[in-house]
C-alpha positions as CSV (number, residue, x, y, z in Angstrom):
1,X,-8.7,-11.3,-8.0
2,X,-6.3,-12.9,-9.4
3,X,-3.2,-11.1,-11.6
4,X,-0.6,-12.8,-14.0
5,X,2.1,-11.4,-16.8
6,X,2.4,-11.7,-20.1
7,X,3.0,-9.9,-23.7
8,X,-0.1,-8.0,-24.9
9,X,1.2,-7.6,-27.9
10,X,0.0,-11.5,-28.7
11,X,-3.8,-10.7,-27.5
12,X,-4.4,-7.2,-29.2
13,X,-4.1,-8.0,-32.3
14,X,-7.2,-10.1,-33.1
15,X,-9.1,-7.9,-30.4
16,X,-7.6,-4.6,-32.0
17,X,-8.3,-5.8,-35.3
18,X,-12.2,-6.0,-34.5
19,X,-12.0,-3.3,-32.6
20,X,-15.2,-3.8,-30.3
21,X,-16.8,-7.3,-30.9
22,X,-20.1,-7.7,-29.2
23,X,-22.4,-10.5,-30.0
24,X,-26.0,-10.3,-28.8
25,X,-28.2,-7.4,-29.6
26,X,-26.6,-4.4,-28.2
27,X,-25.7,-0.8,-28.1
28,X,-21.9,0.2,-28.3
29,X,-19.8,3.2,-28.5
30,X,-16.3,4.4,-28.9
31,X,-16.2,6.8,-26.2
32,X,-12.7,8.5,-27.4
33,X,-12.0,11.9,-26.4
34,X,-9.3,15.1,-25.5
35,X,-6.0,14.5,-27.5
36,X,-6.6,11.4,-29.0
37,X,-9.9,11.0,-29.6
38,X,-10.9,8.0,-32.0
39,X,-7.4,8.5,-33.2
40,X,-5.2,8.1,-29.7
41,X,-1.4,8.1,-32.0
42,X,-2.3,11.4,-32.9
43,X,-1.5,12.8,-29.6
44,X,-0.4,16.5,-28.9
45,X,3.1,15.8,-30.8
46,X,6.3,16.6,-28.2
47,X,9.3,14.7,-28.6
48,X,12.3,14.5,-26.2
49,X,13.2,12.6,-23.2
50,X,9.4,12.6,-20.7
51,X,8.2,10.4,-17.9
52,X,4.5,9.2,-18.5
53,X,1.8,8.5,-16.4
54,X,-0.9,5.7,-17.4
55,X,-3.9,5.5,-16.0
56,X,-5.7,2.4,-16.6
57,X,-8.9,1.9,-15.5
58,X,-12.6,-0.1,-15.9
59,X,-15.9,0.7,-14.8
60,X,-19.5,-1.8,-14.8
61,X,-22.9,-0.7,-14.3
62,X,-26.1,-2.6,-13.7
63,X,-25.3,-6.3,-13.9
64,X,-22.1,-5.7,-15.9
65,X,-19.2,-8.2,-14.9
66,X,-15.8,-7.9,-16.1
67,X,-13.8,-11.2,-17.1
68,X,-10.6,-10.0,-17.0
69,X,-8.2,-6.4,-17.7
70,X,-5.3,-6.6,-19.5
71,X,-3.1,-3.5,-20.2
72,X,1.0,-3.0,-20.7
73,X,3.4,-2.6,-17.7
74,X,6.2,0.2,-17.6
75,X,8.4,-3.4,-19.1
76,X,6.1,-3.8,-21.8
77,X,5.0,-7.3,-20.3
78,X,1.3,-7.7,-19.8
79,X,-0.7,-7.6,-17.1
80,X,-3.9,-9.9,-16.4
81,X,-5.9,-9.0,-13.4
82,X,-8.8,-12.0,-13.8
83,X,-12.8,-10.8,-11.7
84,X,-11.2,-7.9,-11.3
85,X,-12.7,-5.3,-8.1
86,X,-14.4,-2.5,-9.8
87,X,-14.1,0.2,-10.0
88,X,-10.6,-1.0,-11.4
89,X,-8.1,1.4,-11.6
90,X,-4.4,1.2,-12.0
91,X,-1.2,3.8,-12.3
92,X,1.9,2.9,-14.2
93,X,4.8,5.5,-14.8
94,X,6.6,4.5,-18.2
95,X,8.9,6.2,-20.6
96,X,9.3,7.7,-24.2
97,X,9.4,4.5,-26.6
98,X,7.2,3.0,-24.3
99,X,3.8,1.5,-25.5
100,X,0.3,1.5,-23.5
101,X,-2.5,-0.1,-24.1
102,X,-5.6,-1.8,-22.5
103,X,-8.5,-4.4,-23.1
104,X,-11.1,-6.2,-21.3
105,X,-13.9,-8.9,-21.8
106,X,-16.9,-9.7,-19.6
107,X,-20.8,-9.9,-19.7
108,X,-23.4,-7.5,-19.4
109,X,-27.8,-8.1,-20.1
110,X,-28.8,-4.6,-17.9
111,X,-26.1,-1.9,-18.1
112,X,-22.8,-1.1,-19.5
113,X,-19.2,-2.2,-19.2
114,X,-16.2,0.4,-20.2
115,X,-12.4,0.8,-20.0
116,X,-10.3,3.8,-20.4
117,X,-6.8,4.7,-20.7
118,X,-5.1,8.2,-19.9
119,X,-1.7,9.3,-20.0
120,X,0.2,12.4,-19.4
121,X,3.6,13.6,-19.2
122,X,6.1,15.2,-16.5
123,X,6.7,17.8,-18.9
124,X,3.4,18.5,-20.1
125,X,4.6,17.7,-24.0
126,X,4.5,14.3,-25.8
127,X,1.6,12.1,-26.2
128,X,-1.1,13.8,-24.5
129,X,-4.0,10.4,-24.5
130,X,-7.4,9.9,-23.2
131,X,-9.2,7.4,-24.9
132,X,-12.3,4.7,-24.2
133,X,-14.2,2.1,-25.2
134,X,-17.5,0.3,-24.0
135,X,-20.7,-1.5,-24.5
136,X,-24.1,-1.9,-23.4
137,X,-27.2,-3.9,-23.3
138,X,-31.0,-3.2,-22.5
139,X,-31.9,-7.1,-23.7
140,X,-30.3,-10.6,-23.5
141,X,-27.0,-11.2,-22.0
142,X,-24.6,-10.6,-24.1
143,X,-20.2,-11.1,-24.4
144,X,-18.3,-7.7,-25.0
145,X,-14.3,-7.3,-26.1
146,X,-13.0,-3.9,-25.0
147,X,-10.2,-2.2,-26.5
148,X,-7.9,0.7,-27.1
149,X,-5.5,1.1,-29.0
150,X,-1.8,0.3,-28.8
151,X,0.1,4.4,-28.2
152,X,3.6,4.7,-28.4
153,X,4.9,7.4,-25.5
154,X,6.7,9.9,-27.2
């Protein structure tokens, strides 16, 4: 496993604008839910001064592999964990104003692949997040992009 540090904000872009990109036959689904749901900015609202917890973390089934993980540090930089161990699972306490966000690629023919993302605060206000995303395959092999979207902590 190997894990290096960038800016996210130069990768989601073209994956956020496609959302989920899957090439191959396959089956995909947004699995967003709680608070954020398909819309994570929504949040439960808040406001003031709060200490988050992010959860970050990646699952595979069958012969699912996962490429790489990506997701924001509490310093906004990026962080790249390449053949990542799964189940993959990270913590990171950030701030208000700060952003999360996650993505993943890999390949899958037989199962699923999936990432989700959950944050909370210390004082049970501000952006209340739990959000997903994931594909699967019952055929050929096939390349999946995973990703959530970019929530401001507030």
């Amino acid at each position: 496993m190997r894990t290096t540090t960038g800016r996210l904000s130069r990768v989601l872009p073209s994956v956020g604008a496609l959302g989920l990109a899957v090439l191959g036959v396959a089956g995909c689904y947004d699995l967003g839910v709680g608070a954020g749901g398909a819309n994570p900015g929504a949040g439960t609202g808040g406001g003031g001064s709060s200490t988050y917890t992010v959860n970050y973390s990646a699952s595979a089934t069958g012969d699912g592999v996962l490429d790489n993980v990506q997701f924001l540090d509490a310093n906004g930089q990026t962080v790249t964990v390449s053949d990542p161990a799964l189940p993959f699972a990270r913590t990171v306490t950030m701030s208000s104003g700060d952003d999360a966000a996650m993505s993943a690629s890999g390949t899958v023919s037989v199962g699923s692949l999936s990432i989700r993302m959950r944050t909370s605060s210390s004082d049970g206000g501000g952006t209340q997040v739990d959000v997903s995303d994931g594909c699967q395959s019952d055929g050929p092999r096939i390349s999946c992009s995973l990703s959530v979207s970019t929530v401001r902590l507030n």
